[in-house]
N, C-alpha and C positions, 0 to 999 in steps of 0.2 A: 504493500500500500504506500500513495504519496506521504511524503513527511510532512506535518503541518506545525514543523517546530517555526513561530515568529506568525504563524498565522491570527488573525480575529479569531474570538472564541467562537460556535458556531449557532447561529440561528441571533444572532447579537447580543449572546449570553453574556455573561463576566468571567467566565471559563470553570466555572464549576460544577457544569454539567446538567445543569437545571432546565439550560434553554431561553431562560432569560434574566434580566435584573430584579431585584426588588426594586417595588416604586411607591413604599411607602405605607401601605395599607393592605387590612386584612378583609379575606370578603367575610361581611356582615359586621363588619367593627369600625367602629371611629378612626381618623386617619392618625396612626402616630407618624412623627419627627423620623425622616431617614437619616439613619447613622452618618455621620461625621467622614466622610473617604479619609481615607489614608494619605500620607502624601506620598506622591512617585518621588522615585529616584530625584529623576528631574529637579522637579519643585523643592526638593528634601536638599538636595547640593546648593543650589541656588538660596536657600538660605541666608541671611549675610553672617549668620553667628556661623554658621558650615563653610563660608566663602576659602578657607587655607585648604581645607577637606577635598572640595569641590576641585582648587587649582593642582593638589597634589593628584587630583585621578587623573585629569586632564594631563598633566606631564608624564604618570605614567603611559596613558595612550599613547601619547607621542613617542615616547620611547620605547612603546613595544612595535608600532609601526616604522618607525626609523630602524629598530633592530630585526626587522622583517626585510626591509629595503638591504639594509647591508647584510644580510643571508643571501640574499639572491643577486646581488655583487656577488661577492664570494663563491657562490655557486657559477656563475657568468664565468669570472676570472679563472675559474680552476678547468672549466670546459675547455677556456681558449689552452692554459696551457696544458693540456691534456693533449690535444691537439698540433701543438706546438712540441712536443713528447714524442707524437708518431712521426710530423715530420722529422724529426730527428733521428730516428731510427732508422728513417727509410735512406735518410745520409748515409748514416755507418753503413749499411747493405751494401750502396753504393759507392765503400769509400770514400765520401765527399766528407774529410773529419773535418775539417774548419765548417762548412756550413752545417754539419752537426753538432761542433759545438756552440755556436753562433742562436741556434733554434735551440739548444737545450739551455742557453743562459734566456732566451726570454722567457722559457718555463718556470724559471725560480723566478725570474724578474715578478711574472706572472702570481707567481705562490710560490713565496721563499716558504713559509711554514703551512701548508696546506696537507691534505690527506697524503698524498704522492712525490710530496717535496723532497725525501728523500731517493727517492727511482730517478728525481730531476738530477739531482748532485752525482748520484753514482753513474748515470749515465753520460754524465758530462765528463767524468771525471775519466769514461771507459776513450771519450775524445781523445781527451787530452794525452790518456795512453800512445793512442794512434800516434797524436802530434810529433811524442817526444817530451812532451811538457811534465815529469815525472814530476816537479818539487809542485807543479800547481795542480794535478791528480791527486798528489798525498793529500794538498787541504780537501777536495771535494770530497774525498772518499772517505775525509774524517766527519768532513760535516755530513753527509749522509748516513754515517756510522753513529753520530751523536742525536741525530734527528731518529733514527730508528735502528738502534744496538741490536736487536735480532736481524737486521737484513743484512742473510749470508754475502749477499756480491760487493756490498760497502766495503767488508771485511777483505772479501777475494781483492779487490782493485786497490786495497792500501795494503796489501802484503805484495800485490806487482809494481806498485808508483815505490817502495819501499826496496824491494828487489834491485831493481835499475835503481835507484839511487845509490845502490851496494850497504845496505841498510839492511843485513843478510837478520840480522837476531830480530831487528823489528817484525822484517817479512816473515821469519818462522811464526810468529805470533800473531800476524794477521792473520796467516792462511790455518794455523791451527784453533782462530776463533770460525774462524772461515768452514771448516773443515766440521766443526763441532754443532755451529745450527744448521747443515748444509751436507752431512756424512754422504750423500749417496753422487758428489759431484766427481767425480772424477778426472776431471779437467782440472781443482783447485788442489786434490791430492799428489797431481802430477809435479805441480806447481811447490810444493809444499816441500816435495824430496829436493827437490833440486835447489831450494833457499838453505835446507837443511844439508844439501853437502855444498855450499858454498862457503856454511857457516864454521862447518867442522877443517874444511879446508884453510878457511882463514887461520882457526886456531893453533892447525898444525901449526903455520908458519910463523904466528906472532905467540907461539907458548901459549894461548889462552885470553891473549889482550885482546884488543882494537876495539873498533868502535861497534862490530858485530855483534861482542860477547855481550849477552844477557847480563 
């Protein structure tokens, strides 16, 4: 059945089911005095002793509609860079890692802290691999790491920016956090051995120093 919530009551009742109003009077009785109405909302806020009552609902409205308008910003904004996400991707496919990373910076531009803002920095950060750009991959891959500590490829891409940087004890710990929300990657294990005899390698040579060693 239709909803008739906000509807008149029906038959031009007061909504309580009678089918009409009182008007006063009993049949065979003298007319008494119809009750006193109630005052509506309206009338009740309007007040002047209510008049602070009255302005603080009214600021609230405003502020739940204003915080209605900037949801649906928000909402707008994260579509575009959602959007701005795939074209990025379709980059990398293509090799084109500058205009990949070019589309993946206005995805954060778009939503630095949004639902996905962390897929925005790891995937920028997977550009910037491409580039060569290792010391500005480490930061993306952290900021995506810190924005959301369980996303295994945050991990995976700052144990490789960390790799290339010859930052072998970092990189063992990237890819073994990597490795640990992520066990069934095979790609970040491969990855993992070879930080791990870079690492042990090092050691031989420096007794155990540099700047590898844990």
């Amino acid at each position: 059945p239709a909803s008739t919530q906000g509807a008149p009551p029906p038959d031009g009742g007061d909504g309580d089911g009678d089918g009409g109003g009182f008007d006063g009077t009993f049949d065979g009785a003298a007319p008494v005095p119809a009750p006193t109405p109630l005052l509506s909302p309206v009338s009740y806020a309007s007040a002047p002793e209510d008049e602070d009552a009255a302005q603080e609902h009214r600021s609230l409205a405003s502020g739940t509609r204003d915080a209605m308008l900037d949801l649906a910003g928000l909402e707008a904004l994260h579509a575009e860079a959602e959007r701005m996400k795939g074209l990025g991707n379709r980059h990398m496919a293509a090799q084109e890692y500058t205009r990949a990373y070019n589309v993946y910076s206005a995805s954060i531009e778009l939503s630095p802290y949004g639902p996905s803002s962390h897929v925005y920095y790891a995937n920028r950060a997977a550009s910037l691999l491409s580039l060569k750009r290792y010391a500005a991959a480490e930061d993306d891959a952290r900021a995506a790491a810190d924005l959301r500590p369980g996303y295994g490829k945050a991990h995976a891409r700052l144990g490789q920016a960390l790799y290339f940087l010859r930052d072998y004890g970092g990189a063992v710990g990237a890819y073994q956090e990597a490795v640990t929300i992520d066990p069934d990657n095979a790609v970040t294990w491969t990855y993992l051995a070879k930080a791990r005899a870079k690492l042990e390698r090092r050691r031989e040579r420096r007794g155990g120093g540099g700047r590898g060693a844990p």
